[in-house]
Biopython code that builds the backbone (N, CA, C, O; Angstrom):
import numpy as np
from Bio.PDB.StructureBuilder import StructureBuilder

atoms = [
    (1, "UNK", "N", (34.601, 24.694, 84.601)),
    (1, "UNK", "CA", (35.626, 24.225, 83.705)),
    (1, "UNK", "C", (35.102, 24.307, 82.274)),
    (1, "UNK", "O", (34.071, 23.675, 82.041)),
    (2, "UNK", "N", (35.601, 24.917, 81.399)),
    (2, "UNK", "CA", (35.297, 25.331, 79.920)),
    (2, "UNK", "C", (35.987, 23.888, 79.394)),
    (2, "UNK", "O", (36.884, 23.212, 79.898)),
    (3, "UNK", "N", (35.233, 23.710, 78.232)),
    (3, "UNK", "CA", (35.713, 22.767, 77.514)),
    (3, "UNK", "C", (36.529, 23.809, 76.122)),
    (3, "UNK", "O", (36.444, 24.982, 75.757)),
    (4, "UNK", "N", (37.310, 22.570, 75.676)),
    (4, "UNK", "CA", (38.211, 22.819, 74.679)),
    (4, "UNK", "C", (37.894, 23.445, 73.252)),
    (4, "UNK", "O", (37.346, 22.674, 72.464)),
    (5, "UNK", "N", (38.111, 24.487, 72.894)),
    (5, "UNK", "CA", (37.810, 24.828, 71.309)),
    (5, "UNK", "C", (38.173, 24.146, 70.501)),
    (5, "UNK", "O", (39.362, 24.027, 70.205)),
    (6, "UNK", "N", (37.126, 23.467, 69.894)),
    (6, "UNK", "CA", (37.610, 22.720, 68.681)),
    (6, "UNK", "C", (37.372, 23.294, 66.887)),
    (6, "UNK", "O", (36.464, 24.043, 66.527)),
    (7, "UNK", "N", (38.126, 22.879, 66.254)),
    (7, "UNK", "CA", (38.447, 23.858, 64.551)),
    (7, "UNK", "C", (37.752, 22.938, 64.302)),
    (7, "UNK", "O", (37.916, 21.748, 64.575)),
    (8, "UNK", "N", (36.483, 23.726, 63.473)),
    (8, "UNK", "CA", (36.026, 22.897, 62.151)),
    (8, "UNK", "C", (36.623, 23.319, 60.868)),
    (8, "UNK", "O", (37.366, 24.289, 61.013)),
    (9, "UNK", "N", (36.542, 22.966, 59.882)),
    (9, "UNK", "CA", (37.360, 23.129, 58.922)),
    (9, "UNK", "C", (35.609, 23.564, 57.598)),
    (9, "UNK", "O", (34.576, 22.902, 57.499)),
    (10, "UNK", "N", (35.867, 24.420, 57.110)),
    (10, "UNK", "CA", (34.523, 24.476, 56.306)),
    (10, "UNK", "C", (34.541, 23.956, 55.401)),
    (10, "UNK", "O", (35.669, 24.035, 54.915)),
    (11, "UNK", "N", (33.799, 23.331, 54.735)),
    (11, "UNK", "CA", (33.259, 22.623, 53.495)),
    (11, "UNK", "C", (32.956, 23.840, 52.415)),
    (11, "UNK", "O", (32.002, 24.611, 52.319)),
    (12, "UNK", "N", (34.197, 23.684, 51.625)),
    (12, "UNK", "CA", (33.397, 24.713, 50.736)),
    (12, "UNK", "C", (32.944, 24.522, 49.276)),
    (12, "UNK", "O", (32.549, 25.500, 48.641)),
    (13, "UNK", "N", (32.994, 23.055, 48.615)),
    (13, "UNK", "CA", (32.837, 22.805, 47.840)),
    (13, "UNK", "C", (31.866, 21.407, 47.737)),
    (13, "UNK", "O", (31.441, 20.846, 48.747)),
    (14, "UNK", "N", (31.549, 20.881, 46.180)),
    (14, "UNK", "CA", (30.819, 20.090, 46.308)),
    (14, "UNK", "C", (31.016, 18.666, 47.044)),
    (14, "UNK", "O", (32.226, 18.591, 47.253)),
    (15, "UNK", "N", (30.528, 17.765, 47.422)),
    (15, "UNK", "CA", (31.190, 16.096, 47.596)),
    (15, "UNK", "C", (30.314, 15.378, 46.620)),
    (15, "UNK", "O", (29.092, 15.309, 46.747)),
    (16, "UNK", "N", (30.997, 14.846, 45.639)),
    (16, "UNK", "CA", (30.687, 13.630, 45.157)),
    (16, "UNK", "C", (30.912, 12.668, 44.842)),
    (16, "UNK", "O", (31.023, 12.207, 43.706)),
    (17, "UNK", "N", (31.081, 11.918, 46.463)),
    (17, "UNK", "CA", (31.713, 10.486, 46.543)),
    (17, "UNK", "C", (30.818, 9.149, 46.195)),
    (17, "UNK", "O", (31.083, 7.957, 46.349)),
    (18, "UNK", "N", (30.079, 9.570, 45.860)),
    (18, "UNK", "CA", (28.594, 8.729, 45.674)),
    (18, "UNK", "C", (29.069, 7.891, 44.105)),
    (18, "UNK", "O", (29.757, 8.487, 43.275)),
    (19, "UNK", "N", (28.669, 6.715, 43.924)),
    (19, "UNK", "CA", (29.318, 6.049, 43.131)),
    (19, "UNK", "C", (27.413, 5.877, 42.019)),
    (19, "UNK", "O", (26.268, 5.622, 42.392)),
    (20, "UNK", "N", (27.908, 6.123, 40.918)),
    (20, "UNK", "CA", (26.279, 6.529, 40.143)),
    (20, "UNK", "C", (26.629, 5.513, 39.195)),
    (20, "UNK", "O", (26.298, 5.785, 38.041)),
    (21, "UNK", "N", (27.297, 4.251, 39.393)),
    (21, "UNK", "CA", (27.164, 3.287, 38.418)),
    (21, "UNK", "C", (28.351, 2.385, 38.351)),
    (21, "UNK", "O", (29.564, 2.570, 38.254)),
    (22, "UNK", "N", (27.535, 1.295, 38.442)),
    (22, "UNK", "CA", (27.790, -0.015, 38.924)),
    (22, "UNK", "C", (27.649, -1.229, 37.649)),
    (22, "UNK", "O", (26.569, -1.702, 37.292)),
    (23, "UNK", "N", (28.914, -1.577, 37.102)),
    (23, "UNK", "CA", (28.893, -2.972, 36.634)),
    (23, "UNK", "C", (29.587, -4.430, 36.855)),
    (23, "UNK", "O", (30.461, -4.543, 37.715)),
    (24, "UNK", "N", (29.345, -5.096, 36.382)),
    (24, "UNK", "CA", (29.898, -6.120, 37.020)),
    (24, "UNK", "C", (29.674, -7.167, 35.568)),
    (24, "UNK", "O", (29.037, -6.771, 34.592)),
    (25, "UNK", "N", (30.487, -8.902, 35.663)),
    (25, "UNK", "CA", (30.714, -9.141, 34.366)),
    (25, "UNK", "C", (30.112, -10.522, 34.703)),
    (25, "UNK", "O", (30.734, -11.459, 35.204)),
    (26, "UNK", "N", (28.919, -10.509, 34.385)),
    (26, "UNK", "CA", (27.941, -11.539, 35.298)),
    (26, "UNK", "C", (28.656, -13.200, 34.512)),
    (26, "UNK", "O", (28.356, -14.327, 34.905)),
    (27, "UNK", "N", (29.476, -12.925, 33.533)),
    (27, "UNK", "CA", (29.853, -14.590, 32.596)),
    (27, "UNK", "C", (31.236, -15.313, 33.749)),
    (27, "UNK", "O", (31.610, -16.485, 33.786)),
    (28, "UNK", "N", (31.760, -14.100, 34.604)),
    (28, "UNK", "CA", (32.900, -14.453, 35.619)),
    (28, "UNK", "C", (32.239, -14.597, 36.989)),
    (28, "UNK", "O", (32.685, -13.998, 37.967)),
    (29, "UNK", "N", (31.261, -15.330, 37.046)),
    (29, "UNK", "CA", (31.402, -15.380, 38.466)),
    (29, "UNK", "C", (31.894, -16.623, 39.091)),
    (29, "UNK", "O", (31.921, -17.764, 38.628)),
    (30, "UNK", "N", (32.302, -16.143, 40.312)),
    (30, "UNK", "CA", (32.943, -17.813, 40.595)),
    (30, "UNK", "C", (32.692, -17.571, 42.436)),
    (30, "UNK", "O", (32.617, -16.506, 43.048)),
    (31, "UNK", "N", (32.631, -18.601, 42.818)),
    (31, "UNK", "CA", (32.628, -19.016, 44.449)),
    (31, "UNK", "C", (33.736, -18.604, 45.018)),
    (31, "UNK", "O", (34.809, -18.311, 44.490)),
    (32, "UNK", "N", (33.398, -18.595, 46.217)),
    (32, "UNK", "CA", (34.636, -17.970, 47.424)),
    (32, "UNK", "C", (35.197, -19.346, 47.694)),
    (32, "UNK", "O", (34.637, -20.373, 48.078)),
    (33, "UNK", "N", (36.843, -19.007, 47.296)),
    (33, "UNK", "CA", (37.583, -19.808, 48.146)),
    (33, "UNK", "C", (37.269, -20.440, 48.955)),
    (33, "UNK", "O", (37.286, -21.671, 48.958)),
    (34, "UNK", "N", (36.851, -19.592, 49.972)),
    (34, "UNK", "CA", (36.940, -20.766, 51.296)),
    (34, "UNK", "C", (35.525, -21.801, 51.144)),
    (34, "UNK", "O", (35.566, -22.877, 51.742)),
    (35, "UNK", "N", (34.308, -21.452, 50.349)),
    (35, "UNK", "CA", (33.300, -22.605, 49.993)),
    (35, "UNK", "C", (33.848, -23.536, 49.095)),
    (35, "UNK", "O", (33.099, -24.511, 49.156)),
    (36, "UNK", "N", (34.741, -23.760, 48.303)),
    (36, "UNK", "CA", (34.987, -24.359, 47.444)),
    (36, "UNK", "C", (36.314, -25.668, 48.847)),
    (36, "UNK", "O", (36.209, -26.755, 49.414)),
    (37, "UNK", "N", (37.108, -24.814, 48.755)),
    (37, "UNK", "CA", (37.383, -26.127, 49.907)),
    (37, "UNK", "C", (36.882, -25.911, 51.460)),
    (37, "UNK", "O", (37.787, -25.735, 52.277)),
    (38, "UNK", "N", (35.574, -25.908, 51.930)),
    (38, "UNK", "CA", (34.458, -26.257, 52.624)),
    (38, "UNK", "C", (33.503, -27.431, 52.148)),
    (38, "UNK", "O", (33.053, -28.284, 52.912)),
    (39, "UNK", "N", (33.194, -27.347, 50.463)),
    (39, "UNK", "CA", (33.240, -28.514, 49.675)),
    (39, "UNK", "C", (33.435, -29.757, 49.832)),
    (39, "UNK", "O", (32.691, -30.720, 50.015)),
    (40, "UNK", "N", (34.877, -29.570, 49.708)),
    (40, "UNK", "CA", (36.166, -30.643, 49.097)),
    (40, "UNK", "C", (36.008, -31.248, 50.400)),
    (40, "UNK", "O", (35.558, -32.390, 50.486)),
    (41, "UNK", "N", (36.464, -30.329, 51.809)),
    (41, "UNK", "CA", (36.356, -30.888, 52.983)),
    (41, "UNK", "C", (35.039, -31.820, 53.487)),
    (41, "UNK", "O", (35.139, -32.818, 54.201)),
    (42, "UNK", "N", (33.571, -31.170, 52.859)),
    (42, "UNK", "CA", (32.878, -32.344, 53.139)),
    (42, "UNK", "C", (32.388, -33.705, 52.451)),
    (42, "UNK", "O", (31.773, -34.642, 52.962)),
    (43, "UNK", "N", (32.936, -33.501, 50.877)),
    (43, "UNK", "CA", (33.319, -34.758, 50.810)),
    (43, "UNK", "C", (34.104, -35.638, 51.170)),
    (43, "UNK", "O", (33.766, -36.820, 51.114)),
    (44, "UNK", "N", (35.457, -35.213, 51.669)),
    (44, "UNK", "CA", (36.418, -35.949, 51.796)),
    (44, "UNK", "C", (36.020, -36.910, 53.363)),
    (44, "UNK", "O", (36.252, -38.107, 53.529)),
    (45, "UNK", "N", (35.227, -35.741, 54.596)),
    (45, "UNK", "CA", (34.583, -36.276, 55.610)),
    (45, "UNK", "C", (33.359, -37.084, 55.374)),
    (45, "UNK", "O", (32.962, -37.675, 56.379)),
    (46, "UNK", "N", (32.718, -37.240, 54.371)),
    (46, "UNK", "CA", (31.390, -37.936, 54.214)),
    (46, "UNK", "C", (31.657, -39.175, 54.477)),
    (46, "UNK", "O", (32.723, -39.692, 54.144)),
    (47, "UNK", "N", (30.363, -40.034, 55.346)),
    (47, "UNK", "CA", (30.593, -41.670, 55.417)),
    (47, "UNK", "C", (30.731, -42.398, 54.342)),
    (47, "UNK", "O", (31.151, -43.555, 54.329)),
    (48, "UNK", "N", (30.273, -41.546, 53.090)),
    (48, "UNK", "CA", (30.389, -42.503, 51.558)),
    (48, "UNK", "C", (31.661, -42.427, 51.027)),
    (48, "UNK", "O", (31.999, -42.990, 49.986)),
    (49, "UNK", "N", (32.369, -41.746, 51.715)),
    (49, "UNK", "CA", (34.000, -41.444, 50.831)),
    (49, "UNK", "C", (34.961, -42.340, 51.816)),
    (49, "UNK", "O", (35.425, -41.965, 52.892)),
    (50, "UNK", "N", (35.182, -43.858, 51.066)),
    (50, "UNK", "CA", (35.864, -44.906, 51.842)),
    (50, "UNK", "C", (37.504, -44.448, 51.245)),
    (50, "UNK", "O", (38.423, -44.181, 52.020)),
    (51, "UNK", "N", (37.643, -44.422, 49.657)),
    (51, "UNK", "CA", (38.898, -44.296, 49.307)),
    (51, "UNK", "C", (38.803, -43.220, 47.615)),
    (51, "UNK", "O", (39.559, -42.882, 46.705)),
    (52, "UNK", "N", (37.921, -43.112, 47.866)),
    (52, "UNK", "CA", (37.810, -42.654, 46.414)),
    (52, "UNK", "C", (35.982, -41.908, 45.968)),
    (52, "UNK", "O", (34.921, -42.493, 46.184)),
    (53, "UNK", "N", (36.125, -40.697, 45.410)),
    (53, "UNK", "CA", (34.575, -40.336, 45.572)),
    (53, "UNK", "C", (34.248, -39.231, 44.058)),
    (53, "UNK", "O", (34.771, -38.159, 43.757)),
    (54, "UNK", "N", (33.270, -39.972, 43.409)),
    (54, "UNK", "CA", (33.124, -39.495, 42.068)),
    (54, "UNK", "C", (32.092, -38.462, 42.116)),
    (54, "UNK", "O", (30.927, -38.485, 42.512)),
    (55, "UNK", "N", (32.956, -37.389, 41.518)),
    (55, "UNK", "CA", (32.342, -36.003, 41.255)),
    (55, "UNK", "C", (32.332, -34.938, 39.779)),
    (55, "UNK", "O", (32.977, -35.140, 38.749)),
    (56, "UNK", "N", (31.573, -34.003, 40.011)),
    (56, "UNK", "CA", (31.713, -33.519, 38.696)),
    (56, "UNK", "C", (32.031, -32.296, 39.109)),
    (56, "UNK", "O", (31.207, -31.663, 39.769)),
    (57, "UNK", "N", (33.818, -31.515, 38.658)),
    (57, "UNK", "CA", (34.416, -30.376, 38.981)),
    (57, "UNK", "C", (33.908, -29.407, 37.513)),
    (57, "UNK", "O", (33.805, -29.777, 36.344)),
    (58, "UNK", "N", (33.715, -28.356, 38.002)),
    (58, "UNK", "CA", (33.595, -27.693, 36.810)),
    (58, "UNK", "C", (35.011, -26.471, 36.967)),
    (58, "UNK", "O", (35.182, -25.854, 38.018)),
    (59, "UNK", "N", (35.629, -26.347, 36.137)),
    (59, "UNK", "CA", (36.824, -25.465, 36.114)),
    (59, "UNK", "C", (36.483, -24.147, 35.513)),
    (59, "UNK", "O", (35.322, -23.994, 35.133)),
    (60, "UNK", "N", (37.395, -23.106, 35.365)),
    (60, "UNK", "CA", (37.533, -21.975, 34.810)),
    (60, "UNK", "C", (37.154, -21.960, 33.436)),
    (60, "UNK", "O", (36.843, -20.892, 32.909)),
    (61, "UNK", "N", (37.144, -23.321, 32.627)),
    (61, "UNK", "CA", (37.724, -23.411, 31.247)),
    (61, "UNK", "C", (36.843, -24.523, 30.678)),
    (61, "UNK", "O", (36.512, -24.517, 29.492)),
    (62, "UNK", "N", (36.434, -25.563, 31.611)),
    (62, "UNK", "CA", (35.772, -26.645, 31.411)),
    (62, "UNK", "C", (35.254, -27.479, 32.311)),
    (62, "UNK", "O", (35.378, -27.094, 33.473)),
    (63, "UNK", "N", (34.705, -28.512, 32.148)),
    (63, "UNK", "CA", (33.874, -29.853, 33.178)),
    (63, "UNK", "C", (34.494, -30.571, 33.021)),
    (63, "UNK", "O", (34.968, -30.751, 31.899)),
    (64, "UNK", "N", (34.831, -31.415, 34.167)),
    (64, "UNK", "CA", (35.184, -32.939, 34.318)),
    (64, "UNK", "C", (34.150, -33.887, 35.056)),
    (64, "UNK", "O", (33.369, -33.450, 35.902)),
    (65, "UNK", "N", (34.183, -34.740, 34.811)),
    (65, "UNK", "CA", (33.555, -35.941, 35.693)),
    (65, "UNK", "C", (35.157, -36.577, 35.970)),
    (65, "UNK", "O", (35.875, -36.767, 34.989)),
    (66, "UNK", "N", (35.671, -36.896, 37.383)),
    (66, "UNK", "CA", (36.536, -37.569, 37.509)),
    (66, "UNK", "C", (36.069, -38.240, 38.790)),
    (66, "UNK", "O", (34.904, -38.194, 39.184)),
    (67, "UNK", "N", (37.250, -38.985, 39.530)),
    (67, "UNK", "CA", (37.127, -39.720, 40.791)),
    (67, "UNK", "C", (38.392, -39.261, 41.356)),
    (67, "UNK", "O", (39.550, -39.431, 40.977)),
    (68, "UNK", "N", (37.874, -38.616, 42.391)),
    (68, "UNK", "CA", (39.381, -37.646, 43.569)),
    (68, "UNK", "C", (39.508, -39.081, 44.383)),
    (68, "UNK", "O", (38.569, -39.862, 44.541)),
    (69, "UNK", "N", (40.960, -39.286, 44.903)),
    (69, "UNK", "CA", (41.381, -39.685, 46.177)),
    (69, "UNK", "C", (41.912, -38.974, 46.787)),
    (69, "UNK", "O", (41.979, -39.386, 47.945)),
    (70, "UNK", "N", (42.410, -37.971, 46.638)),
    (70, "UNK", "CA", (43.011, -37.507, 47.808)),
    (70, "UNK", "C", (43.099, -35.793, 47.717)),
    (70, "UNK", "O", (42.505, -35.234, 46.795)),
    (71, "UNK", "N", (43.771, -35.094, 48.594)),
    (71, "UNK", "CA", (44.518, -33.499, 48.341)),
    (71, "UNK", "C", (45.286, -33.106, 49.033)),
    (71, "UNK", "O", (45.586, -33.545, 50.143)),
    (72, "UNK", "N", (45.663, -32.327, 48.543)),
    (72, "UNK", "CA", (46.775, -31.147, 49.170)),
    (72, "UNK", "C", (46.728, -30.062, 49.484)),
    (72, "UNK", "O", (45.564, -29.817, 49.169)),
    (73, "UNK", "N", (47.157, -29.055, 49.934)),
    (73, "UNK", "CA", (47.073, -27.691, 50.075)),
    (73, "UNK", "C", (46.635, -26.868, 48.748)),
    (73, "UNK", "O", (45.866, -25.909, 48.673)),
    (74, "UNK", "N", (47.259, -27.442, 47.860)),
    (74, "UNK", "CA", (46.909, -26.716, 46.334)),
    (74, "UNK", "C", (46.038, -27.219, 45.249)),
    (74, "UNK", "O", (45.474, -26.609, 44.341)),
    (75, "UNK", "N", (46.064, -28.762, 45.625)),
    (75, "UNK", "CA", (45.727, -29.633, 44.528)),
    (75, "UNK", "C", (44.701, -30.169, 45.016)),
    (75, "UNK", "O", (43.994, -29.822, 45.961)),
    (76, "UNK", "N", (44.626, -31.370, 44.065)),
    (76, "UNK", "CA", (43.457, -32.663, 44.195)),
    (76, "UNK", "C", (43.916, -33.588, 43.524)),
    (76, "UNK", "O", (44.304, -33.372, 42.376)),
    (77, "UNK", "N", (43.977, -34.863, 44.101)),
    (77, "UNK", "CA", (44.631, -35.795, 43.582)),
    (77, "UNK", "C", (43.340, -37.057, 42.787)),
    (77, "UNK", "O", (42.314, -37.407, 43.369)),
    (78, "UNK", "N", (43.677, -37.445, 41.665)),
    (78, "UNK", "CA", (42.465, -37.992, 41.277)),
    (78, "UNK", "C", (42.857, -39.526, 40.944)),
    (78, "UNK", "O", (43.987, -39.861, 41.298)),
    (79, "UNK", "N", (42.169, -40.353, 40.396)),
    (79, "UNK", "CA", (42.761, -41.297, 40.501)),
    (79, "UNK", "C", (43.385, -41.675, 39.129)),
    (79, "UNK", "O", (44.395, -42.379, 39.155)),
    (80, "UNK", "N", (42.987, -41.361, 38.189)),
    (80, "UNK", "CA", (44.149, -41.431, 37.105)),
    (80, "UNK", "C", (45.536, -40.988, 37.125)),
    (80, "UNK", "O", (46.330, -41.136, 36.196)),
    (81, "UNK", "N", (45.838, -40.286, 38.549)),
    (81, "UNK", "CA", (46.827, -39.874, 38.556)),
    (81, "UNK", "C", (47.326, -38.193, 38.143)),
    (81, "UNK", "O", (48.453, -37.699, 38.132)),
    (82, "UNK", "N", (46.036, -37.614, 37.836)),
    (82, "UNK", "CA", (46.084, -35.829, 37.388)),
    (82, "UNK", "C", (45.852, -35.613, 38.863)),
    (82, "UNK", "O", (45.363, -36.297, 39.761)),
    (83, "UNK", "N", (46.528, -34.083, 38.760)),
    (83, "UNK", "CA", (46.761, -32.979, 39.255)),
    (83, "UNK", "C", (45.518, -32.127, 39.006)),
    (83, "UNK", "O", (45.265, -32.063, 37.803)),
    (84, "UNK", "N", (44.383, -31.229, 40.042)),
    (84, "UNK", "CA", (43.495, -30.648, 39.820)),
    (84, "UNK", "C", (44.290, -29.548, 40.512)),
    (84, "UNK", "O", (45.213, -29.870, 41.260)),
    (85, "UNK", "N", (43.956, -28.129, 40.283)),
    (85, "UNK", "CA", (44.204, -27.001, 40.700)),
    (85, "UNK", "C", (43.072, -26.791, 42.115)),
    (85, "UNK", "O", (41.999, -27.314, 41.813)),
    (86, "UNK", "N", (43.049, -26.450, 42.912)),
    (86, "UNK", "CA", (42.160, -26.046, 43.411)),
    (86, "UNK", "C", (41.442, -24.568, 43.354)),
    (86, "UNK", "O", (40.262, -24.269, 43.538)),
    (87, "UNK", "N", (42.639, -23.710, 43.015)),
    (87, "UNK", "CA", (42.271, -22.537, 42.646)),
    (87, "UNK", "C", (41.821, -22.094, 41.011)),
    (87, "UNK", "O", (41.583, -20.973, 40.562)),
    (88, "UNK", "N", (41.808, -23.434, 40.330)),
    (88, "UNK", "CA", (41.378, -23.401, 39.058)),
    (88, "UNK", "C", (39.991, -23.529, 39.294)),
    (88, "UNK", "O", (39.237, -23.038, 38.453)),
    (89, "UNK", "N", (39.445, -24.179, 40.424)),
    (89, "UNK", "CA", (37.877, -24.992, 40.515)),
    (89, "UNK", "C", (36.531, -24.029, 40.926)),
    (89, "UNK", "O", (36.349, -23.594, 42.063)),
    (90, "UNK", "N", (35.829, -23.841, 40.027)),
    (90, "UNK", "CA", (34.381, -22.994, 39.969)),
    (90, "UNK", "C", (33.201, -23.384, 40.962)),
    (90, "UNK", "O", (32.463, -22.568, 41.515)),
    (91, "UNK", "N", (33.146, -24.797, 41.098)),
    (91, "UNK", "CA", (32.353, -25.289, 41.535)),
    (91, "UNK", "C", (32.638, -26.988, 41.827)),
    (91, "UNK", "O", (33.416, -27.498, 41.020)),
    (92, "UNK", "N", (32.129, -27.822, 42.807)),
    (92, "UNK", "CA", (32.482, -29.398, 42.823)),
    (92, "UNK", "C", (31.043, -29.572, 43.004)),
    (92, "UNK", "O", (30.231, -28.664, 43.184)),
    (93, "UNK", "N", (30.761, -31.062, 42.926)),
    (93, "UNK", "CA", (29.571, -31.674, 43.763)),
    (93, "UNK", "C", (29.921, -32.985, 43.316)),
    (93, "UNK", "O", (30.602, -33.249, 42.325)),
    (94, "UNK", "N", (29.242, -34.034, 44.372)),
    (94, "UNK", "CA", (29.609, -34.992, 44.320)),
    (94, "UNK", "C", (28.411, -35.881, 43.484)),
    (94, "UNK", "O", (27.255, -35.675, 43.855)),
    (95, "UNK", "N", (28.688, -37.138, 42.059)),
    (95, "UNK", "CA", (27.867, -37.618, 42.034)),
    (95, "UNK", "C", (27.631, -39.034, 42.145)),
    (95, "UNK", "O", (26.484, -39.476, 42.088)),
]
sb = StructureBuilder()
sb.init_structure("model")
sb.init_model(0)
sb.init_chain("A")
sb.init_seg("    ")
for serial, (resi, resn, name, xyz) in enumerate(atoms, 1):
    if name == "N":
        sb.init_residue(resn, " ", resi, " ")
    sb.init_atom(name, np.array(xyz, "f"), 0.0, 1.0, " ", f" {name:<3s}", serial, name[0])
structure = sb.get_structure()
């Protein structure tokens, strides 16, 4: 039993898919989504977070020191009563 003829197709020119330079804008970097509320989630689970848990968010734009109670799908609820973005947030930690 012969096997099947198969077409190669010839290469007749150069390839240069090779990428010869690489930058990147090292003043934008920011965390992955899903670590940032991986975060949020383990403060909110920590034994020290009874109703309220003081942290320092750093944003796109600026720092806060505030005190979160609560969140949402989008937000963060703090206790003065602001609205935090979550997709505004660079970084959290709790202090």
């Amino acid at each position: 039993m012969d096997k099947p003829k198969v077409f190669a197709n010839p290469i007749n020119k150069k390839i240069d898919n090779v990428q010869d330079l690489f930058r990147s804008d090292k003043d934008n970097r920011s965390i992955n989504p899903v670590d940032i509320n991986k975060k949020i989630n383990e403060i909110f689970a920590s034994p020290n977070h009874v109703y309220k848990s003081k942290v320092h968010i750093t944003l796109k734009d600026k720092s806060i020191d505030t005190e979160i109670v609560g969140k949402t799908n989008i937000n963060l609820l703090t206790l003065d009563g602001n609205l935090i973005k979550i997709t505004d947030i660079v970084d959290i930690e709790r202090l």
